[in-house]
Backbone bond lengths (Angstrom), bond angles and torsions (degrees), N, CA, C in turn:
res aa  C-N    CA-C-N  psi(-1)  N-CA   C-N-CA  omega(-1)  CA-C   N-CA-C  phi
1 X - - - 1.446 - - 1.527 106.64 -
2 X 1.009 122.92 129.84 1.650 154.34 168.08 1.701 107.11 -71.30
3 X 1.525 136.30 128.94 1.058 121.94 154.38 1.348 105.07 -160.36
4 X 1.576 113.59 154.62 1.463 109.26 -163.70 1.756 84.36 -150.49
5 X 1.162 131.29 -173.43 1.566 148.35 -153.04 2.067 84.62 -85.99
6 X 1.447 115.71 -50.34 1.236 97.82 174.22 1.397 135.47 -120.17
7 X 1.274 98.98 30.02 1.468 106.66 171.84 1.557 119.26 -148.87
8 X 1.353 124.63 166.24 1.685 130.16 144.24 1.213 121.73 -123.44
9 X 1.492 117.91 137.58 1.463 113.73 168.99 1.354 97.80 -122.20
10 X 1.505 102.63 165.72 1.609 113.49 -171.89 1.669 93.36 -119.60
11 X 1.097 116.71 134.32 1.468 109.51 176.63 1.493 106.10 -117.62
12 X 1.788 123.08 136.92 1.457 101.75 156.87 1.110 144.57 -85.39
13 X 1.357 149.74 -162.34 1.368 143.29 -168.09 1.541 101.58 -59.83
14 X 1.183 121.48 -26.25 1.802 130.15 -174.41 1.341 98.40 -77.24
15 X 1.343 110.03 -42.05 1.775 99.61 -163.93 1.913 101.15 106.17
16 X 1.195 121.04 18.51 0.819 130.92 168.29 2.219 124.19 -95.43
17 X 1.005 88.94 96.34 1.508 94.52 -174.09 2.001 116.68 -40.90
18 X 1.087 96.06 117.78 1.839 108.04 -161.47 1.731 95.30 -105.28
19 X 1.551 121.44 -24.46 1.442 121.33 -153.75 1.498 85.67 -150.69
20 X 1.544 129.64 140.93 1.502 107.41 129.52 1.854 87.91 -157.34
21 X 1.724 126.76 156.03 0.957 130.34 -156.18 1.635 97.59 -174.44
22 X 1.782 100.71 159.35 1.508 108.43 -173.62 1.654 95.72 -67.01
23 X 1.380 110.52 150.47 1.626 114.50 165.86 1.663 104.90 -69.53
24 X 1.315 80.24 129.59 1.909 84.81 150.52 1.472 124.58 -122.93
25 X 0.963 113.86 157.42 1.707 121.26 -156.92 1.804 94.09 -122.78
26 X 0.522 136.49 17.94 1.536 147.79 -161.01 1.334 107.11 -113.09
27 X 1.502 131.16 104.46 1.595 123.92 -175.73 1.592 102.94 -70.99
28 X 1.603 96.74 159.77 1.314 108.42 -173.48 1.361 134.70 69.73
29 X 1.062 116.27 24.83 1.872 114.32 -155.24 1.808 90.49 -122.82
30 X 1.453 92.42 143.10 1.501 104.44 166.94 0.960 107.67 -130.52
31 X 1.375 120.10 131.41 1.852 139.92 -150.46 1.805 96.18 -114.74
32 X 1.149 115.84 91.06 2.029 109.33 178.22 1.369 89.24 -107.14
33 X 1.401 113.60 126.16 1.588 126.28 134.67 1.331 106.88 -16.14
34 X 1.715 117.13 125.55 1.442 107.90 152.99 1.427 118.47 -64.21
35 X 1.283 132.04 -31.42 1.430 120.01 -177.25 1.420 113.50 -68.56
36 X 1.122 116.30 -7.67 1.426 128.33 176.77 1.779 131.10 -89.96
37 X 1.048 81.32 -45.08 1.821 107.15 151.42 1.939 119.52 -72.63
38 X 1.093 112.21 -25.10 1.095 110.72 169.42 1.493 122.45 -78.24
39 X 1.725 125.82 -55.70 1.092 141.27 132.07 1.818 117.87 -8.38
40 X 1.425 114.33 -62.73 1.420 115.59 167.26 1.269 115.04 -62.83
41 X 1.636 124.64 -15.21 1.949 108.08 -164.81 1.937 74.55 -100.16
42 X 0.819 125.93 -57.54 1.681 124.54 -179.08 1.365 106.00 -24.19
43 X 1.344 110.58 -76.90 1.961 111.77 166.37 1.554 131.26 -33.67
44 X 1.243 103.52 -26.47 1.438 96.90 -166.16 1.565 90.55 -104.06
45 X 1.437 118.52 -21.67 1.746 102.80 172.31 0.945 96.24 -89.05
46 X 1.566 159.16 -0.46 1.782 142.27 175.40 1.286 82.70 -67.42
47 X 1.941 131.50 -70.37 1.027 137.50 -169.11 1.455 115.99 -52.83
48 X 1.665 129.59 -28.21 1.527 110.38 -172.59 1.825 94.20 -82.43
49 X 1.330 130.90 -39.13 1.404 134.06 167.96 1.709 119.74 -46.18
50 X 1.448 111.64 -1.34 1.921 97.02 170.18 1.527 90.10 -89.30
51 X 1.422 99.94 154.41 1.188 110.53 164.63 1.398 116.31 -85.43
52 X 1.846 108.90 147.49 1.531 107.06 -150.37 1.535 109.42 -74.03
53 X 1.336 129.45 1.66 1.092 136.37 152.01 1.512 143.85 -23.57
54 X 1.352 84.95 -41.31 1.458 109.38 -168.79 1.676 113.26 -99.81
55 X 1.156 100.75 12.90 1.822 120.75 -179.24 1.313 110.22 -138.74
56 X 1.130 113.86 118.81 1.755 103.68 168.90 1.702 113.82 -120.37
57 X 1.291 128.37 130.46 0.845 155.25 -163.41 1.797 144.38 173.63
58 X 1.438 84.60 -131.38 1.423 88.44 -175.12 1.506 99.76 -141.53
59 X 1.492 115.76 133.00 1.338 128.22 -176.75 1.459 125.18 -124.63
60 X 1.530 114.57 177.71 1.746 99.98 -153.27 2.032 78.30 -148.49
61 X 1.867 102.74 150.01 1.647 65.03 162.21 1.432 116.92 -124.57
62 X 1.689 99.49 68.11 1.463 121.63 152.71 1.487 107.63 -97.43
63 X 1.209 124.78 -16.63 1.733 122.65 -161.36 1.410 116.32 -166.52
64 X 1.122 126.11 152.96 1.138 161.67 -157.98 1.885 104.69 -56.05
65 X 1.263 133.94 130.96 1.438 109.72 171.64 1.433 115.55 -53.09
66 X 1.289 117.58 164.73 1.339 96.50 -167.40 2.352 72.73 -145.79
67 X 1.647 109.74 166.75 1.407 103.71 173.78 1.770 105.76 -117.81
68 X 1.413 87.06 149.56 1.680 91.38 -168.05 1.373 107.54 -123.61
69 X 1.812 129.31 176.40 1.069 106.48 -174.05 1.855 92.46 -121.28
70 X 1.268 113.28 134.52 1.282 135.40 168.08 1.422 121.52 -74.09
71 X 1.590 112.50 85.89 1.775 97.15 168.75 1.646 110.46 -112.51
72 X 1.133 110.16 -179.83 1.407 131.37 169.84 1.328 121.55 -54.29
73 X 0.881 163.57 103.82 1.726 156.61 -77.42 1.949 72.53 -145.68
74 X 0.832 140.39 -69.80 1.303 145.29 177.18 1.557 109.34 -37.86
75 X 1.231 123.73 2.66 1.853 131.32 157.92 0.961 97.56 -74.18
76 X 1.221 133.21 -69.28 1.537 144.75 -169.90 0.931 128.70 -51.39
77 X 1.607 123.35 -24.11 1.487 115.76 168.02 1.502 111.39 -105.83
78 X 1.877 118.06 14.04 1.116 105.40 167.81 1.690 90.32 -114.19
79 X 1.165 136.11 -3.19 1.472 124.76 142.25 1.408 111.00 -21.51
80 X 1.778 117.47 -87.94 0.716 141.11 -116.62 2.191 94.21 -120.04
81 X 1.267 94.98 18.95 1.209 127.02 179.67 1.343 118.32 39.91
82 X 1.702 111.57 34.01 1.588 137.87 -173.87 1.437 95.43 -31.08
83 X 1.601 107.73 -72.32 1.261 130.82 -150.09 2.207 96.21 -103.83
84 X 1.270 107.02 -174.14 1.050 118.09 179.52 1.626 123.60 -100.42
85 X 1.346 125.45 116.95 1.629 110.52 161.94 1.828 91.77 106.79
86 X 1.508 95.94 107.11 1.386 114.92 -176.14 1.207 126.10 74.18
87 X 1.698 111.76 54.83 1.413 140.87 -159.43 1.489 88.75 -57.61
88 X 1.015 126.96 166.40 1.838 131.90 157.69 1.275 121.61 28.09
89 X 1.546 114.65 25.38 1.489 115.00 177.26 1.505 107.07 -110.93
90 X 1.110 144.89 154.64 1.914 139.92 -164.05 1.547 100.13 -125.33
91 X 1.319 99.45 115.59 1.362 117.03 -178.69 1.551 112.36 -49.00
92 X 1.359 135.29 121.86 1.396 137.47 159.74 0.758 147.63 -40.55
């Protein structure tokens, strides 16, 4: 990373500039590209437009259903070798 009184750049492992933007000196502030923010409001209406059909899960109404995986709570403590007999093996 590059920074001087009026700027930052982000460089990647190449040396290829990935980020660069006016400095701000201002605590707390998050600086998004509008083209970037635009791109994100596009995504989240492709995603609020599927019908909820096509997702099964569990939903919030901040977000989208999203699918999760359901195991036996009793994997986890022979993960983590809670209990006895089938130390680190994940129930089926």
């Amino acid at each position: 990373m590059l920074t001087d009184n009026e700027q930052v750049v982000v460089l990647a492992s190449g040396g290829e500039i990935v980020a660069q933007h006016a400095r701000c000196w201002a605590r707390h502030q998050t600086l998004t590209d509008p083209e970037h923010a635009e791109a994100v409001q596009a995504m989240r209406q492709k995603v609020r437009r599927r019908p909820t059909g096509q997702i099964r899960g569990v939903g919030s109404a901040s977000g989208p259903l999203v699918e999760v995986e359901q195991r036996e709570l009793g994997s986890y403590d022979r993960l983590f070798t809670v209990i006895d007999g089938d130390a680190g093996k994940e129930a089926g």
